[in-house]
C-alpha positions as CSV (number, residue, x, y, z in Angstrom):
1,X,54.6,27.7,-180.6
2,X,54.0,27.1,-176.9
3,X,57.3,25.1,-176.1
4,X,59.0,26.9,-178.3
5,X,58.3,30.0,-176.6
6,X,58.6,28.4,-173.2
7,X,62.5,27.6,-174.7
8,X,63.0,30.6,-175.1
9,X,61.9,31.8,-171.9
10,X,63.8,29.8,-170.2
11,X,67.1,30.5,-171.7
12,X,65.9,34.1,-170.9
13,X,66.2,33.2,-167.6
14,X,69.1,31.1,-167.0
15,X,71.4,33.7,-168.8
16,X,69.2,37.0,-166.5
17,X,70.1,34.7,-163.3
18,X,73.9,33.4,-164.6
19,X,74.2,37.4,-165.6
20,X,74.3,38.3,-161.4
21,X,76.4,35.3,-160.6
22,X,78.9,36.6,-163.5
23,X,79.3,39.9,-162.1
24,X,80.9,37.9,-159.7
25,X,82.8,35.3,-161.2
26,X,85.9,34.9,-162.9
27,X,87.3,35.9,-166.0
28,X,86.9,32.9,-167.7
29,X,83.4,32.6,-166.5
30,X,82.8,36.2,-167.7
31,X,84.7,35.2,-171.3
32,X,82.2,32.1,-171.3
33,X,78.9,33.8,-170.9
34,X,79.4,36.6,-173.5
35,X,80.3,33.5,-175.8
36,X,76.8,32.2,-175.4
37,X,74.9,35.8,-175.2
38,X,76.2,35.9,-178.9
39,X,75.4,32.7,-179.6
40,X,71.4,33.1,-178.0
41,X,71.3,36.4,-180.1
42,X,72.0,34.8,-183.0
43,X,69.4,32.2,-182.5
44,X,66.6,34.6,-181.4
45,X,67.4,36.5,-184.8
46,X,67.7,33.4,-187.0
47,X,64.6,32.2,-184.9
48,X,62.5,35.5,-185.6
49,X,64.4,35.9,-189.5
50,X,62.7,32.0,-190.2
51,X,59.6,32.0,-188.4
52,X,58.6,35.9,-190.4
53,X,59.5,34.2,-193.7
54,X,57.8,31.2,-193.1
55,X,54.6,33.5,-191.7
56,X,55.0,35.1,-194.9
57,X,54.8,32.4,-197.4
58,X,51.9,30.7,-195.1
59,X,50.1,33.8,-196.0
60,X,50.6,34.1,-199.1
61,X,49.3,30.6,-200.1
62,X,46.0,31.4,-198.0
63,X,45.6,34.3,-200.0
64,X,45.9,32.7,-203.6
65,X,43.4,30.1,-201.8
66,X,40.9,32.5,-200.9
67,X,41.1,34.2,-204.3
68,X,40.7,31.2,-205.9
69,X,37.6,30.1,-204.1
70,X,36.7,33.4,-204.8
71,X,36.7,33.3,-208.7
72,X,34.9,29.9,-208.7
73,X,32.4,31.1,-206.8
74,X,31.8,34.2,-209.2
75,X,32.1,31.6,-212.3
């Protein structure tokens, strides 16, 4: 999850340093980049939402495998 966490840094970034230059700007400008703050927050949620069910269900087949391996190993 390295670059995917360095993606997400970095759009981190770009919107803390766009965020001063906004204060700034114009209307339009201002219109545009709380456009694309909703847009990143609903792709850091989606992003979290997927990755925790995805977690989930990885850990739920590692637990049936363990229990398996456990029961053959009692048999």
């Amino acid at each position: 999850m390295g670059a995917f966490d360095d993606l997400i840094k970095e759009l981190e970034q770009k919107r803390d340093e766009l965020r001063v230059q906004i204060h700034l700007g114009s209307k339009e400008a201002k219109d545009e980049f709380e456009r694309l703050e909703k847009r990143l927050d609903t792709f850091l949620n989606e992003t979290r939402q997927q990755a925790t069910q995805e977690l989930d269900q990885v850990g739920k087949e590692l637990k049936s495998a363990y229990d398996n391996l456990r029961q053959r190993l009692q048999s």
